[in-house]
TIPAPA-616511 format. One record per atom (N, C-alpha, C): residue in three letters; atom name; x, y, z. Coordinates in steps of 0.05 Angstrom, whole numbers. Layout:
+-----+------+--------+--------+--------+
: res : atom :      X :      Y :      Z :
+-----+------+--------+--------+--------+
: ALA :   CA :      X :      Y :      Z :
...
+-----+------+--------+--------+--------+
REM end
This chain:
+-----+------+--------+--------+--------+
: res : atom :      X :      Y :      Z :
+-----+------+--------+--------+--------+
: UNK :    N :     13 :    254 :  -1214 :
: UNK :   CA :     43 :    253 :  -1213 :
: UNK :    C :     53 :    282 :  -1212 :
: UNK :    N :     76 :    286 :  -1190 :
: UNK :   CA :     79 :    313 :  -1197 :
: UNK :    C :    109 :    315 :  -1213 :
: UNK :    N :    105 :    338 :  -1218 :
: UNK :   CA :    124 :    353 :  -1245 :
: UNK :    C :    152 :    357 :  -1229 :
: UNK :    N :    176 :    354 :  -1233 :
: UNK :   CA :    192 :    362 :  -1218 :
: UNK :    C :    194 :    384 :  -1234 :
: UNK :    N :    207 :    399 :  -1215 :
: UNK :   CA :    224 :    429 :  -1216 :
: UNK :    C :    253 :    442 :  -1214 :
: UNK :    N :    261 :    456 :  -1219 :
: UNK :   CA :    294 :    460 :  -1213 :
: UNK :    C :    286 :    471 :  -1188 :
: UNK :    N :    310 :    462 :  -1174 :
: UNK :   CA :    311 :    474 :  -1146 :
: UNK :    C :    343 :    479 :  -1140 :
: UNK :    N :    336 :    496 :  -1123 :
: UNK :   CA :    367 :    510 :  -1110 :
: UNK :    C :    369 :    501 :  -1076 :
: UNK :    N :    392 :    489 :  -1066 :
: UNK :   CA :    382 :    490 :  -1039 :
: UNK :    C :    356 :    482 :  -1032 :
: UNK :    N :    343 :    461 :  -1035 :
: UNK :   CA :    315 :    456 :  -1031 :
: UNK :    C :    283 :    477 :  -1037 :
: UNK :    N :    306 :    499 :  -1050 :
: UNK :   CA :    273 :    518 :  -1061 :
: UNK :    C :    271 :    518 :  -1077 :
: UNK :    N :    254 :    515 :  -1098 :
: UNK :   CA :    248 :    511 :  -1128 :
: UNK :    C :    236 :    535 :  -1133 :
: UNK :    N :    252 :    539 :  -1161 :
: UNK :   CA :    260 :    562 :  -1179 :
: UNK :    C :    237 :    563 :  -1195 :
: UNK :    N :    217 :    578 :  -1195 :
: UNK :   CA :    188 :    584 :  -1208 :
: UNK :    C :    199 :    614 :  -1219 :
: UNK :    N :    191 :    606 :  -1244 :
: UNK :   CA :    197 :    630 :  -1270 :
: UNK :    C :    164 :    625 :  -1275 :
: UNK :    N :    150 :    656 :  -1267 :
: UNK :   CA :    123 :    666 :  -1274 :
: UNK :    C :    112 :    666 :  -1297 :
: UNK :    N :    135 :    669 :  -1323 :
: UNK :   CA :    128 :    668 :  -1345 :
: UNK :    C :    126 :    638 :  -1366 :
: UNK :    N :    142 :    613 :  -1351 :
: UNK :   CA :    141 :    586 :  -1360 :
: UNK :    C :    173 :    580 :  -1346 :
: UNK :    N :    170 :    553 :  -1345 :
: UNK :   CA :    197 :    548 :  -1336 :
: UNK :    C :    225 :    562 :  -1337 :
: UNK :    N :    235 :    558 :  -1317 :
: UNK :   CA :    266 :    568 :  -1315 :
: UNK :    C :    283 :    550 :  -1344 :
: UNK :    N :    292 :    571 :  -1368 :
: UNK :   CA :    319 :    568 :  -1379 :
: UNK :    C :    345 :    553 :  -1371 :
: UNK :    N :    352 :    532 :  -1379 :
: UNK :   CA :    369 :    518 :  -1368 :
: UNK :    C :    388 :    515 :  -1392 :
: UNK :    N :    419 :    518 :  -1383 :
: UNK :   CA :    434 :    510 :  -1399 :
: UNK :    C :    457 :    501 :  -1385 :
: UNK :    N :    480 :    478 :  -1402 :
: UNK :   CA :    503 :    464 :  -1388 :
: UNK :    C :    531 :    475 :  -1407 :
: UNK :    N :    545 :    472 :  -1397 :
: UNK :   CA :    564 :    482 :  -1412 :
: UNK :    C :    589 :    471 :  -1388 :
: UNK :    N :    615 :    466 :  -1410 :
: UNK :   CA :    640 :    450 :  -1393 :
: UNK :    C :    653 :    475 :  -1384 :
: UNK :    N :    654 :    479 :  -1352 :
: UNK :   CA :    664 :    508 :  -1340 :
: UNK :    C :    693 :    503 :  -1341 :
: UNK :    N :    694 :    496 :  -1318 :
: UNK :   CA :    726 :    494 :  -1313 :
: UNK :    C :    735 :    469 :  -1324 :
: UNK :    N :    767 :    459 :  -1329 :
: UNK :   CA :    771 :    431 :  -1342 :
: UNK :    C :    808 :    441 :  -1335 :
: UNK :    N :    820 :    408 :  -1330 :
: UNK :   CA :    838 :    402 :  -1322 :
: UNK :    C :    854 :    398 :  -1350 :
: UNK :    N :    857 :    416 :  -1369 :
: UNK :   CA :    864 :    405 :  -1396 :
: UNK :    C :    892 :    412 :  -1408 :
: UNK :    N :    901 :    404 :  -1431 :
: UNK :   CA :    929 :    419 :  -1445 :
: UNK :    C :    930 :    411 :  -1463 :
: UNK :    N :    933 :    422 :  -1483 :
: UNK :   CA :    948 :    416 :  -1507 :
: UNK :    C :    971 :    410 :  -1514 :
: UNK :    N :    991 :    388 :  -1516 :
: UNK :   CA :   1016 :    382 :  -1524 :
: UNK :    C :   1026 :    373 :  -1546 :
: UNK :    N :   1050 :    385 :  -1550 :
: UNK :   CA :   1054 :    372 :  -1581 :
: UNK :    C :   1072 :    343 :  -1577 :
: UNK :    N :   1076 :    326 :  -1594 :
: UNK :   CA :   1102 :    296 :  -1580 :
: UNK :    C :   1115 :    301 :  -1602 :
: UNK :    N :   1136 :    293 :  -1597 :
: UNK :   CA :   1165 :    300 :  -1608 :
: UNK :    C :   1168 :    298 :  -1636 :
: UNK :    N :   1142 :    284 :  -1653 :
: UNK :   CA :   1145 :    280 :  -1677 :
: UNK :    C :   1124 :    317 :  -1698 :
: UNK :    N :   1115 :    323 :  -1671 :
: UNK :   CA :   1093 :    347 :  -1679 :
: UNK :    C :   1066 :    343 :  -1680 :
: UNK :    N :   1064 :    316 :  -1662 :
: UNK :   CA :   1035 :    314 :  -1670 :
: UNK :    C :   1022 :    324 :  -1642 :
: UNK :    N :    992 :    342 :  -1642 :
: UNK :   CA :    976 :    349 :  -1624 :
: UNK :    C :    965 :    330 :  -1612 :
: UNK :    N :    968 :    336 :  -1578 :
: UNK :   CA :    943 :    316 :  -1559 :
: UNK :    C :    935 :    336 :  -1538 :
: UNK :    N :    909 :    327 :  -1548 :
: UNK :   CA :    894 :    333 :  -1516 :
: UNK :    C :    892 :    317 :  -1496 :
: UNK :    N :    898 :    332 :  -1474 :
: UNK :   CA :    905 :    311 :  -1454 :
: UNK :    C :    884 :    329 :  -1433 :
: UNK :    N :    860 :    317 :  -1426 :
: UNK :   CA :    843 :    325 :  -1408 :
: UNK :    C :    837 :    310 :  -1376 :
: UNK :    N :    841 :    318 :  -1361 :
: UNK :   CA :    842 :    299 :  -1334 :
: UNK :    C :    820 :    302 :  -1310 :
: UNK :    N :    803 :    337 :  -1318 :
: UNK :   CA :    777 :    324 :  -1305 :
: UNK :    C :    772 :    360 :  -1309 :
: UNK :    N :    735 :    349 :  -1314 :
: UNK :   CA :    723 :    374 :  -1328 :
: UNK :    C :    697 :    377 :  -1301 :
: UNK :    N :    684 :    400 :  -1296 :
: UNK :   CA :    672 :    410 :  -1277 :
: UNK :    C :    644 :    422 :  -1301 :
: UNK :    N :    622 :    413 :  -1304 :
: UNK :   CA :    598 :    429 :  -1306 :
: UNK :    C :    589 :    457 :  -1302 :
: UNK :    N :    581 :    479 :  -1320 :
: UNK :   CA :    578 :    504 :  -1307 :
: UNK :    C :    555 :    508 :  -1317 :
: UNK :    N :    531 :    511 :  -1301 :
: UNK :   CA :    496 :    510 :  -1301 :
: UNK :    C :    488 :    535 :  -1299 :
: UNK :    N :    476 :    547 :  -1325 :
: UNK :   CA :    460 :    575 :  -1313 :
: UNK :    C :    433 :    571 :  -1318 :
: UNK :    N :    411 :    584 :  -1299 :
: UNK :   CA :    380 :    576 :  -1295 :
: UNK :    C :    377 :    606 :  -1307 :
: UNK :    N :    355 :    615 :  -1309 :
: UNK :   CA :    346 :    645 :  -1314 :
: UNK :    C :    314 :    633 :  -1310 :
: UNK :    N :    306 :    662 :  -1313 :
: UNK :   CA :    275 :    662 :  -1305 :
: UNK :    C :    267 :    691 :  -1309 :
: UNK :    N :    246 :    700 :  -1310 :
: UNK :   CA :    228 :    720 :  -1304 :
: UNK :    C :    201 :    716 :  -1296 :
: UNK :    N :    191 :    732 :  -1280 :
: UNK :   CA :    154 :    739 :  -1274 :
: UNK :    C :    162 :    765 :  -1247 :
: UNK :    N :    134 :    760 :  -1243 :
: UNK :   CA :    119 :    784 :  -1234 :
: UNK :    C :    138 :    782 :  -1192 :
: UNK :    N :    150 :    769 :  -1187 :
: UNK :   CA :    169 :    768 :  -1158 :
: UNK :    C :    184 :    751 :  -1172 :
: UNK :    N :    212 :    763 :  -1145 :
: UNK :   CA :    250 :    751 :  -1151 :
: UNK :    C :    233 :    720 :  -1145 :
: UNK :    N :    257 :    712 :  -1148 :
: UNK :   CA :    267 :    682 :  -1136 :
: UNK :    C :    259 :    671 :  -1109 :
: UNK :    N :    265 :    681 :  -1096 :
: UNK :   CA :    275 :    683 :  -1061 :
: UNK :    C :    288 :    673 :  -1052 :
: UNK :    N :    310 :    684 :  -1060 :
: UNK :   CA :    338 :    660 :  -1052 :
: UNK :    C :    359 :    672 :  -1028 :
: UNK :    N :    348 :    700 :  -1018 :
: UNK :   CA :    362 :    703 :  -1008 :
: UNK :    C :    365 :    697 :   -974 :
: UNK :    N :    353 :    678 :   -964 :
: UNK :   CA :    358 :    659 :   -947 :
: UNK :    C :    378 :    632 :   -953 :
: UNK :    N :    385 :    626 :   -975 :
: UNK :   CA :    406 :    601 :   -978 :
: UNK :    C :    438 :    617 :   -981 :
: UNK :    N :    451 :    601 :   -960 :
: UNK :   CA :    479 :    603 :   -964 :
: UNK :    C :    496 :    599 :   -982 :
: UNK :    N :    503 :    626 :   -995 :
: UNK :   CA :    519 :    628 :  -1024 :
: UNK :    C :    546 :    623 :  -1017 :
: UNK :    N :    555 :    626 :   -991 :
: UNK :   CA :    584 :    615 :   -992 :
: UNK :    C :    603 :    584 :   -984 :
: UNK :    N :    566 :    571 :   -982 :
: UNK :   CA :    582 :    546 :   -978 :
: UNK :    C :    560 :    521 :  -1012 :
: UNK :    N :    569 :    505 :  -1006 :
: UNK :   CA :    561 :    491 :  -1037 :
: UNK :    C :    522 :    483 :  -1032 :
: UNK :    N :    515 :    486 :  -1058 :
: UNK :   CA :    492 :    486 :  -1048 :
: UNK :    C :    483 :    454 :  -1082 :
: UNK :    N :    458 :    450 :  -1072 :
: UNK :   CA :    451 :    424 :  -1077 :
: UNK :    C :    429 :    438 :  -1108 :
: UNK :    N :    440 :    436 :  -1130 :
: UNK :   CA :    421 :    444 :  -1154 :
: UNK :    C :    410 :    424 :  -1164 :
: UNK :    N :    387 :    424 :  -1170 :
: UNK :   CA :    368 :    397 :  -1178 :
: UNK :    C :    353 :    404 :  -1206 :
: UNK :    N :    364 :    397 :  -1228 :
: UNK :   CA :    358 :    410 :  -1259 :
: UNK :    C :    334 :    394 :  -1267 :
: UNK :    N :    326 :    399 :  -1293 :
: UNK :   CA :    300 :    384 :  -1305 :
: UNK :    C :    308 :    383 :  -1335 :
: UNK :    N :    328 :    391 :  -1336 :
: UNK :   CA :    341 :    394 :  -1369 :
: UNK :    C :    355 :    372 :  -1366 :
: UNK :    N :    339 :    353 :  -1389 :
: UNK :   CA :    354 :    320 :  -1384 :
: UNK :    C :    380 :    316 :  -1400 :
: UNK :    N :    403 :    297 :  -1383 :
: UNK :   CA :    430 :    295 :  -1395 :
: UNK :    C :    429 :    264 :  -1406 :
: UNK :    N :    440 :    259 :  -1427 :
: UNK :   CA :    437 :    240 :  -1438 :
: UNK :    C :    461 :    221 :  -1449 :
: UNK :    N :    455 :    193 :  -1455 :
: UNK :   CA :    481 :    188 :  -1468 :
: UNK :    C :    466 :    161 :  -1482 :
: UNK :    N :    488 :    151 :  -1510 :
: UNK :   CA :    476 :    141 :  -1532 :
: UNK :    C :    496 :    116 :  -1540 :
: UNK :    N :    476 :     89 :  -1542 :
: UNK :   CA :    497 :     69 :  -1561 :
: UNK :    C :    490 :     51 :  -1558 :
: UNK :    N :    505 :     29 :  -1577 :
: UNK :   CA :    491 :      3 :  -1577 :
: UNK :    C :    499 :    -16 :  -1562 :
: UNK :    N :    500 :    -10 :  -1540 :
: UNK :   CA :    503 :    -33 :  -1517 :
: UNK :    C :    477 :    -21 :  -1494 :
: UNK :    N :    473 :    -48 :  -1477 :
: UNK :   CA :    451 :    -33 :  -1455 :
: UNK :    C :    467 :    -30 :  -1433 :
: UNK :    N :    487 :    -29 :  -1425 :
: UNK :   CA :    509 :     -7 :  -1406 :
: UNK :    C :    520 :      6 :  -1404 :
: UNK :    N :    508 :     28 :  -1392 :
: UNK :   CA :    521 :     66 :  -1395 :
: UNK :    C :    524 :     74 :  -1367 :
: UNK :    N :    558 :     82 :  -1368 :
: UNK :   CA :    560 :    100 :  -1340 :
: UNK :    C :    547 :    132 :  -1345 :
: UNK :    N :    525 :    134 :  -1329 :
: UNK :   CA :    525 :    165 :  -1328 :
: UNK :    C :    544 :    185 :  -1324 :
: UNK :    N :    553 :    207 :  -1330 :
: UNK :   CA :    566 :    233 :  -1335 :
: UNK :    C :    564 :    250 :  -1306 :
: UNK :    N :    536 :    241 :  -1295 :
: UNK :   CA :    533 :    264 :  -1268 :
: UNK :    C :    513 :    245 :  -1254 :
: UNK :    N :    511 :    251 :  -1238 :
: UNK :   CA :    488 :    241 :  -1211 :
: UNK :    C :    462 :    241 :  -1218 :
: UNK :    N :    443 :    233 :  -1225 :
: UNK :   CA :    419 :    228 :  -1224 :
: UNK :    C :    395 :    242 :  -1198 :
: UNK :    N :    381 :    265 :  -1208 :
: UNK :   CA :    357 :    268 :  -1176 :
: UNK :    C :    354 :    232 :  -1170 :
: UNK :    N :    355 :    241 :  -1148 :
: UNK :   CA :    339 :    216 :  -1124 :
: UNK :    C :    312 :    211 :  -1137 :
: UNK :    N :    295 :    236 :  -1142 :
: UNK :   CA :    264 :    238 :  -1138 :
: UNK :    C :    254 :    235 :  -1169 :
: UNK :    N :    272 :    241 :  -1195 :
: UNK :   CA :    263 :    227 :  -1215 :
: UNK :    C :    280 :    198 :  -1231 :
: UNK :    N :    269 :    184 :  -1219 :
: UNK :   CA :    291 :    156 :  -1240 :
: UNK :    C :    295 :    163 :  -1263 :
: UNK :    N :    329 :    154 :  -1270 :
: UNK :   CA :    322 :    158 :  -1310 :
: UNK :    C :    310 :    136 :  -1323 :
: UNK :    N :    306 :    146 :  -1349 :
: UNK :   CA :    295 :    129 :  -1364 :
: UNK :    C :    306 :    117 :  -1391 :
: UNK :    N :    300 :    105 :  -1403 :
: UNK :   CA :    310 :     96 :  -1424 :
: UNK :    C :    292 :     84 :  -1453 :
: UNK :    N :    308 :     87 :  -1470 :
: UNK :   CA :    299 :     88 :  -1500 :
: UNK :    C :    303 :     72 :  -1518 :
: UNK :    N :    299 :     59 :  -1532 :
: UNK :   CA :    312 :     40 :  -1561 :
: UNK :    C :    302 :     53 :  -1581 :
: UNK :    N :    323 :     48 :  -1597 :
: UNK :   CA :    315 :     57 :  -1636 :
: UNK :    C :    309 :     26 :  -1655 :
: UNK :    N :    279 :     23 :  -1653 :
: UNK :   CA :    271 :      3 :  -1670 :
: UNK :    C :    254 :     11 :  -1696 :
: UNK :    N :    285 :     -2 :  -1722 :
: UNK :   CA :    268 :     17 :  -1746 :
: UNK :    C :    266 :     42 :  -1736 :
: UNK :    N :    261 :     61 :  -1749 :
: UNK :   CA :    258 :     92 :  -1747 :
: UNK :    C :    235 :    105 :  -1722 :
: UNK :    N :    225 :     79 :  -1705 :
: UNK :   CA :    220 :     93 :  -1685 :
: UNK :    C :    235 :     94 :  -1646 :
: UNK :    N :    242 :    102 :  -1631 :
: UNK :   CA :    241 :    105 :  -1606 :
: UNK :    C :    216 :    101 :  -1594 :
: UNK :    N :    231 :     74 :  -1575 :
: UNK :   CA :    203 :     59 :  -1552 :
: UNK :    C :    217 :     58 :  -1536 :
: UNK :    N :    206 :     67 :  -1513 :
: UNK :   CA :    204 :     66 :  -1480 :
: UNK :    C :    221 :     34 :  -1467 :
: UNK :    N :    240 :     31 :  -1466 :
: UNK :   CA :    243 :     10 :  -1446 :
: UNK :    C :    247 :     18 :  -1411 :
: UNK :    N :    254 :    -11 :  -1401 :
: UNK :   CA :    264 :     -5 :  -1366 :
: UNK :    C :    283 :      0 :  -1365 :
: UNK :    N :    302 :     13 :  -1349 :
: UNK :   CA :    330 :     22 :  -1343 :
: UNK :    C :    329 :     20 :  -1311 :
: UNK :    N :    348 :      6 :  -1301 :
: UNK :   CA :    355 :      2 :  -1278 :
: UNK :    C :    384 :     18 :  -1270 :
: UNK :    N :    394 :     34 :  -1250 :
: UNK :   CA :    413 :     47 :  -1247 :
: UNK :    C :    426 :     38 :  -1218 :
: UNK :    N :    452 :     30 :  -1218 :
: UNK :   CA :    460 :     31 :  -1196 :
: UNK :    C :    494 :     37 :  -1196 :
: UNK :    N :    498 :     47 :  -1178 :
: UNK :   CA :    528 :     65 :  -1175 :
: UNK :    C :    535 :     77 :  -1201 :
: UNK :    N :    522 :     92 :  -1213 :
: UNK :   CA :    524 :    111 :  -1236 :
: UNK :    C :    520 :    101 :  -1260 :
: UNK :    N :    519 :     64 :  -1257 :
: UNK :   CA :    513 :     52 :  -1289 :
: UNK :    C :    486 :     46 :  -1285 :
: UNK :    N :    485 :     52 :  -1314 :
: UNK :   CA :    446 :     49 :  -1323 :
: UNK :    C :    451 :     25 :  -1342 :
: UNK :    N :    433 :      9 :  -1330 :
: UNK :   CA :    430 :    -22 :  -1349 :
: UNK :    C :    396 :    -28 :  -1359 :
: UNK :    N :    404 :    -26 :  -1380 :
: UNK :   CA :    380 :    -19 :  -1402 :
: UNK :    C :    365 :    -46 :  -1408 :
: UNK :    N :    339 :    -55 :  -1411 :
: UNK :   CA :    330 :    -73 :  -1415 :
: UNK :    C :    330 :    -74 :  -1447 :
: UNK :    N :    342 :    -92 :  -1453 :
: UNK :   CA :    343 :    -98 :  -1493 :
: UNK :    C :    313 :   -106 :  -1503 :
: UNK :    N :    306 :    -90 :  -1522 :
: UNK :   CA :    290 :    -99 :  -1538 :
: UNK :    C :    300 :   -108 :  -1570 :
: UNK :    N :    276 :   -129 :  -1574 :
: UNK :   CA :    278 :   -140 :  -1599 :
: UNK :    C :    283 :   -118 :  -1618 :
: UNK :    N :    293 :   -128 :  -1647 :
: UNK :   CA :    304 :   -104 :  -1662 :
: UNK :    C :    312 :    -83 :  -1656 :
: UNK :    N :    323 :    -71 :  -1629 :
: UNK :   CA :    335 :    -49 :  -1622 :
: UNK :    C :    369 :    -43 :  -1638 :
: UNK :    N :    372 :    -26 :  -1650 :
: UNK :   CA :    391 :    -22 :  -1662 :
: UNK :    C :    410 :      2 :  -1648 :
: UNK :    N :    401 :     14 :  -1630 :
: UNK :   CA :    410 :     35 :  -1615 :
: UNK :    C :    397 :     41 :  -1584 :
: UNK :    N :    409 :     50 :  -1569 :
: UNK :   CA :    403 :     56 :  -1546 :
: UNK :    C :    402 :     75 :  -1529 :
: UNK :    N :    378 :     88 :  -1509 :
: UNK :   CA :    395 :    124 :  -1502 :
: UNK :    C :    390 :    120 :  -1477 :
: UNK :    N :    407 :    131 :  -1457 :
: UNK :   CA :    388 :    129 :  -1423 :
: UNK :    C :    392 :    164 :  -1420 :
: UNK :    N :    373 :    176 :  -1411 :
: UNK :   CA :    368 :    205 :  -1401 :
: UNK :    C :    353 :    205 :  -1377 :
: UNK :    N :    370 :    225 :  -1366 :
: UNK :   CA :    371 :    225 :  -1331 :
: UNK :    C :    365 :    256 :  -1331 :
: UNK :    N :    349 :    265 :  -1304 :
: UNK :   CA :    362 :    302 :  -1294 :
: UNK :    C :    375 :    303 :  -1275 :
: UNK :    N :    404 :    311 :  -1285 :
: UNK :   CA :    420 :    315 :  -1259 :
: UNK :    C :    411 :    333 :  -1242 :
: UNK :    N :    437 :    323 :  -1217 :
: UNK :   CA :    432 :    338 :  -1190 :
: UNK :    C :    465 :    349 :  -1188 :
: UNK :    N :    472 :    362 :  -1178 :
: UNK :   CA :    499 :    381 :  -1176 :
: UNK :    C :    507 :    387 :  -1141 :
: UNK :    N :    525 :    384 :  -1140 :
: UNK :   CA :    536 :    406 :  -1111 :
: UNK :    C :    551 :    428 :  -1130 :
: UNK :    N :    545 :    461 :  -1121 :
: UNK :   CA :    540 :    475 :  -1132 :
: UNK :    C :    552 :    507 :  -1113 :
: UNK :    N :    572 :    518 :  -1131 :
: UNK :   CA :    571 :    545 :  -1120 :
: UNK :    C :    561 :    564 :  -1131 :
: UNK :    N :    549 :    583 :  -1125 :
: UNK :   CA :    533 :    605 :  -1150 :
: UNK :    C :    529 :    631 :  -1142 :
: UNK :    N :    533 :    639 :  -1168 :
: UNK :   CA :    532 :    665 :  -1174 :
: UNK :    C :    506 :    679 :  -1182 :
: UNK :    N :    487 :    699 :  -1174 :
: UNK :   CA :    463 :    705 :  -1177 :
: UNK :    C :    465 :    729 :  -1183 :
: UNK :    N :    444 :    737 :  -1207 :
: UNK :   CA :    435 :    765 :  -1210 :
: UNK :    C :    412 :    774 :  -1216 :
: UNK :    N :    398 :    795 :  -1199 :
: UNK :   CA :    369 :    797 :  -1211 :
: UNK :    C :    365 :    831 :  -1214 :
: UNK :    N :    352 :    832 :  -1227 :
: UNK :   CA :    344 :    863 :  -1241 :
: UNK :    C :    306 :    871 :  -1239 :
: UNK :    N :    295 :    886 :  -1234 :
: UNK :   CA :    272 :    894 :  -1235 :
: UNK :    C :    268 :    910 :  -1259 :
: UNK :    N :    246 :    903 :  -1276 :
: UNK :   CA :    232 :    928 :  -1288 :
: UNK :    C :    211 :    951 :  -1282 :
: UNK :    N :    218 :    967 :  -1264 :
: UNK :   CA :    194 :    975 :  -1261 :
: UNK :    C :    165 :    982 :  -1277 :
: UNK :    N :    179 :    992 :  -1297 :
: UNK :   CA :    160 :   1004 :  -1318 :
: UNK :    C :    142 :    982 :  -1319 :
: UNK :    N :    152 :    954 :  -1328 :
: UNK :   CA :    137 :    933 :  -1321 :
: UNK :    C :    122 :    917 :  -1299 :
: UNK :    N :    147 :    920 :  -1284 :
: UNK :   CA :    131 :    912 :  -1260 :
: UNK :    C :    144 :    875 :  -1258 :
: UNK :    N :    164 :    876 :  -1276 :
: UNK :   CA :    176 :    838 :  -1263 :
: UNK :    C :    207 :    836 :  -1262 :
: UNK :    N :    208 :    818 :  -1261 :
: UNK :   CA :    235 :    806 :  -1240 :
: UNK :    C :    251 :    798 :  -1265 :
: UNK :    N :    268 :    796 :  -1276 :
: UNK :   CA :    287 :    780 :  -1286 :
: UNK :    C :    320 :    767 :  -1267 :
: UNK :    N :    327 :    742 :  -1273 :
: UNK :   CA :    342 :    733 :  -1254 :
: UNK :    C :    354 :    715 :  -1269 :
: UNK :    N :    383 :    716 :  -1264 :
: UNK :   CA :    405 :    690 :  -1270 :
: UNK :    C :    414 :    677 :  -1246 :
: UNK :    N :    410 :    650 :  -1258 :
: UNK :   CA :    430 :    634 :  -1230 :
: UNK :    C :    465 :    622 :  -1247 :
: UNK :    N :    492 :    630 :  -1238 :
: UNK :   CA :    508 :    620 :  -1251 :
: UNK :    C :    522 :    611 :  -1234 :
: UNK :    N :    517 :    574 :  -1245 :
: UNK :   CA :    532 :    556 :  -1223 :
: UNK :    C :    549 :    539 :  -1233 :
: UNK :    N :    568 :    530 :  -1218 :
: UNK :   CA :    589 :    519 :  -1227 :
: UNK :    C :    599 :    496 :  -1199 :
: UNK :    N :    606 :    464 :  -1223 :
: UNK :   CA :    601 :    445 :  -1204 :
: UNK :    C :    628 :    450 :  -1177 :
: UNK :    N :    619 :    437 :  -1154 :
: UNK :   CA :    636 :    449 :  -1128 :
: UNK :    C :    661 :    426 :  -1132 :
+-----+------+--------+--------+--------+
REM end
């Protein structure tokens, strides 16, 4: 079976020293704070955008500089997104890779077992197990993606360090 990888634009991001660093964080967001006439606070949020940075180091860059940074490019993560509860129907948050299906989980008694999860148009429908008291489905998204890159050399050392900072298109 092979391992998926993060990939950029169809090239996958090999960090020499162990996998590429992955982190998610809510970039941009359609949001406000208002007060209503009595003083009470609402957030009123109307649509939030993903902002993904990869990093890496080893001994050569990336080689990214054949993919087009000014038009949106296709990021394919391995840092799984998840969501949790006691029903077996969950809309996913983001797009699912094509090339790994998600999977899914139950909490019976104090352990987590493996069930089937079936996904279609963004909802994951979980197969129920007996005594399941909870439920998780975890997926690795996929992104359309504009990004920002930076890489630095050590010489003294002799490797590459590199950020990818992307933000959903």
């Amino acid at each position: 079976m092979a391992v998926a990888r993060v990939m950029l634009g169809g090239i996958p991001l090999v960090a020499h020293d162990g996998p590429p660093s992955q982190q998610y964080k809510v970039g941009a967001e359609g949001r406000a704070r208002v007060r209503l006439s009595q003083g009470a606070l609402v957030n009123m949020r109307h649509w939030a955008k993903t902002a993904i940075t990869v990093s890496g180091s080893g001994w050569m860059g990336p080689g990214l500089d054949g993919l087009n940074f000014d038009q949106p490019l296709e990021l394919r993560c391995t840092q799984p997104r998840s969501i949790r509860g006691t029903g077996t129907s969950f809309t996913l948050t983001s797009t699912p890779r094509p090339d790994v299906a998600p999977w899914a989980l139950a909490l019976v008694d104090t352990e987590w077992v493996t069930t089937p999860a079936s996904v279609a148009d963004q909802v994951a429908t979980v197969t129920p197990v007996d005594g399941a008291t909870l439920y998780q489905v975890q997926w690795m998204p996929m992104f359309s993606v504009y990004v920002d890159r930076e890489e630095a050399m050590d010489a003294s050392a002799a490797t590459f360090d590199w950020t990818l900072t992307a933000e959903e298109a």
